[in-house]
C-alpha positions in Angstrom: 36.3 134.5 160.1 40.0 134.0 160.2 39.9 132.1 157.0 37.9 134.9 155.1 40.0 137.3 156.1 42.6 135.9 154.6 41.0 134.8 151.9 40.0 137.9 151.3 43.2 139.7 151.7 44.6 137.9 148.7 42.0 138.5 146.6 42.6 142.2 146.8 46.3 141.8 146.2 46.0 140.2 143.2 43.7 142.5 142.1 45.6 145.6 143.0 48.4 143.5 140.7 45.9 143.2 138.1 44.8 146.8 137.7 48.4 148.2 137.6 49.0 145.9 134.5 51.4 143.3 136.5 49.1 140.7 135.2 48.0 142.3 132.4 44.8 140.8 130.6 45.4 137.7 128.9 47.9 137.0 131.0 48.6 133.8 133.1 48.5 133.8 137.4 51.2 132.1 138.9 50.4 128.3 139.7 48.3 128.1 142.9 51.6 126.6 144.2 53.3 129.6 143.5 50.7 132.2 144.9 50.2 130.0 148.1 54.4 130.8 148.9 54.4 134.0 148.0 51.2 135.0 150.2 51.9 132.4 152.7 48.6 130.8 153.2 47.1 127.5 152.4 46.5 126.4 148.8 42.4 125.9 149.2 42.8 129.2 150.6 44.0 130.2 147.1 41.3 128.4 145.2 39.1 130.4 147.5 40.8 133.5 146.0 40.7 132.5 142.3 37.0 131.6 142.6 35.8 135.2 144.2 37.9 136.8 141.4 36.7 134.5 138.7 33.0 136.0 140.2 34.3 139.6 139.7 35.1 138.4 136.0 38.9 139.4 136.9 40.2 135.8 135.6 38.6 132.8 134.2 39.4 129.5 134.7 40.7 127.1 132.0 40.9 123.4 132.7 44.1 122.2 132.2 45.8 125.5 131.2 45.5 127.8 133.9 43.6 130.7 135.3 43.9 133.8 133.1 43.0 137.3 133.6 40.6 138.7 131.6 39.9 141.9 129.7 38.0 143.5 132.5 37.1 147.0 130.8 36.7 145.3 127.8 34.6 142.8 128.4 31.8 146.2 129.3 31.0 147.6 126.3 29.7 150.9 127.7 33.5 151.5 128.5 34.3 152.1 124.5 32.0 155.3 125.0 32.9 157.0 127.2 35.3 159.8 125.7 37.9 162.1 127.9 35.5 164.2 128.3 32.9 162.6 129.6 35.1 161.1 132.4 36.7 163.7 133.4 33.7 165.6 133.8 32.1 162.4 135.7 35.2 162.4 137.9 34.4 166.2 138.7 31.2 165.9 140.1 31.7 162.2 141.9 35.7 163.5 143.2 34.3 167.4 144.1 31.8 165.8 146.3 34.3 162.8 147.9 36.5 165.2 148.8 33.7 167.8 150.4 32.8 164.9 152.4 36.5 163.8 153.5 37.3 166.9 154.7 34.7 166.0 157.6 35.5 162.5 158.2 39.0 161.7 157.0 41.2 160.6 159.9 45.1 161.7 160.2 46.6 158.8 159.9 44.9 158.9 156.3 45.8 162.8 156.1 49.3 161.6 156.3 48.9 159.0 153.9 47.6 162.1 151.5 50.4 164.4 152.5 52.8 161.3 151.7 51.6 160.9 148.2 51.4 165.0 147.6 54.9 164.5 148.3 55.9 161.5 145.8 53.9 162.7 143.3 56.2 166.3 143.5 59.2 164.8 143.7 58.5 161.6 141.6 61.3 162.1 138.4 59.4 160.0 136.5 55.6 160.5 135.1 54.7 156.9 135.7 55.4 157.2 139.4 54.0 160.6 139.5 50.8 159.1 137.9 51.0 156.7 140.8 51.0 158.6 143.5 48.5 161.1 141.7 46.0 158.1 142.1 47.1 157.3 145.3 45.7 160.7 146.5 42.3 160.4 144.6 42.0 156.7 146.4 42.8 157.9 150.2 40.0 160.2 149.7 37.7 158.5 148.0 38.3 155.6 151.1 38.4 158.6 153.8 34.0 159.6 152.9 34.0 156.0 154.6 31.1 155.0 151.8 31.9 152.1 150.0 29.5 153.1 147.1 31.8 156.6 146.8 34.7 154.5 146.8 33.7 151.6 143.9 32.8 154.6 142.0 36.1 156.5 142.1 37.7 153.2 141.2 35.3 152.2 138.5 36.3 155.6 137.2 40.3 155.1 137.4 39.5 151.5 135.6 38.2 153.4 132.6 40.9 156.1 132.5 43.8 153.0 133.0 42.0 151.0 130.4 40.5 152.9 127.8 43.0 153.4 124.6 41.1 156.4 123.8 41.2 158.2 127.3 45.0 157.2 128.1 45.9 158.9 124.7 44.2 162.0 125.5 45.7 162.7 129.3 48.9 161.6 128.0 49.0 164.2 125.9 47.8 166.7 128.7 49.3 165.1 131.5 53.0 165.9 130.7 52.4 169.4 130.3 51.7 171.8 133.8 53.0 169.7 136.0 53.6 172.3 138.6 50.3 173.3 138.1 49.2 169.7 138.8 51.0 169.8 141.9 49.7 172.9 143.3 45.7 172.4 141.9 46.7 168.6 144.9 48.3 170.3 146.9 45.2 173.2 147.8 43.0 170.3 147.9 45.2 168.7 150.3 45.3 172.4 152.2 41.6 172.5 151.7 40.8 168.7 153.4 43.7 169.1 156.2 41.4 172.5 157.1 38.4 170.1 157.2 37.1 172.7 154.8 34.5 170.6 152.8 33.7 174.3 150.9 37.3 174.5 149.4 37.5 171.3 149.1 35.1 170.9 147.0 36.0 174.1 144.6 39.6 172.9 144.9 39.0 169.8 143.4 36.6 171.4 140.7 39.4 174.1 139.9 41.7 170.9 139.1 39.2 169.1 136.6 38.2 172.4 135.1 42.0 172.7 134.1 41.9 169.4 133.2 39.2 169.3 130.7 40.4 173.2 129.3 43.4 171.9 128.6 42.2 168.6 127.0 39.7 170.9 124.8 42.7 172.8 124.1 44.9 169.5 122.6 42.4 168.5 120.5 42.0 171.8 118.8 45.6 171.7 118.0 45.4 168.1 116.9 41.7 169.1 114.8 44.4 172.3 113.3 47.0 170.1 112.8 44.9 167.6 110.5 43.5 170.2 108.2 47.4 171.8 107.6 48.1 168.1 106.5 44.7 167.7 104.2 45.0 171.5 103.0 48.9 170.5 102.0 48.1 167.5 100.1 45.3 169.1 98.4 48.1 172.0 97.7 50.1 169.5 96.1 47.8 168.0 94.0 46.8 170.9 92.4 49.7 173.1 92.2 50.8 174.2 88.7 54.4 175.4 89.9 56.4 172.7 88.9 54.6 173.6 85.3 56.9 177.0 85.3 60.4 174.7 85.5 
């Protein structure tokens, strides 16, 4: 059991590394050597490792070469779908519920693991570390409804909005605007949870998608207005008869 444990506890590292792009896909692992210093545990132990992430379709292993990761979102084709939209309004109804159920099972050393990333994500100075800690928060609840199929939900979720070109264009452009806003839609739900009040937590955490996807609807308007300026002034251009008067 020793062994597994382990074992297992390196397999989740890497892939923690994985998903926040340190190994990005394509990318090669560190030799076995390597990984078996820095985690401090046997080298079979590490081959253990590779093997349950080449399972999960996280690496795959070329002889002779090396064991790569591999394009994990890609390699699902039901991920090119999936629009903005549609995920945040899946994360609405799958997050809304999570955090209804945490706030009658989470546990304070988790509370204080929430209030912790509340608190990075207000005073992060950049938006990369502010994204961070804003799925930080999402996680410790998710992990606090102590159901694992909750919690591989929520993180199948946050693969899709990491990895989706389409969906990280769209909250980037959303995401830098309202950040107080951000913080204080968290910080109610984190009010909400500490109050094990699974009512507000819930319509706290529905008030902070609703935002979400208004203001999302509200970007791509302006991008939909911006395009027809730029056809409606070419087509003004082509046709003008002005320069016919100089």
């Amino acid at each position: 059991m020793k062994k597994r444990r382990r074992f297992w506890t390196v397999v989740e590292k890497l892939e923690a590394l994985i998903d926040k792009g340190v190994y990005p896909a394509g990318s090669r692992l560190p030799a076995e050597r390597e990984l078996a210093e820095a985690y401090d545990v046997s080298r079979p132990t590490i081959r253990e490792a590779i093997i349950a992430l080449e399972v999960r379709e996280r690496v795959e292993v070329k002889t002779g070469s090396g064991v790569y990761v591999t394009d994990f979102a890609g390699s699902d084709p039901s991920f090119k779908s999936i629009s903005a939209f549609e995920l945040t309004q899946a994360r609405a109804l799958v997050e809304a519920e999570a955090a209804a159920l945490a706030a009658a099972t989470i546990r304070e050393s988790e509370l204080s693991a929430l209030k912790q990333a509340l608190d990075e994500m207000s005073s992060a100075e950049k938006a990369d570390k502010a994204d961070e800690a804003d799925q930080r928060f999402h996680e410790i609840i998710s992990r606090a409804t102590r159901n694992n199929a909750i919690v591989m939900s929520i993180n199948n979720l946050w693969k899709i909005r990491r990895n989706e070109p389409q969906v990280i264009a769209a909250y980037k452009d959303v995401c830098s605007h309202g950040i107080e806003q951000r913080i204080k839609e968290h910080t109610a739900i984190y009010d909400a949870i500490a109050k094990r009040d699974s009512s507000a937590a819930r319509k706290a955490m529905h008030n902070h998608f609703n935002r979400l996807i208004n203001a999302l609807f509200e970007a791509s308007e302006a991008k939909a207005l911006e395009e027809i300026k730029r056809k409606t002034d070419e087509t003004r251009g082509l046709y003008s008869i002005s320069h016919l008067n100089k």
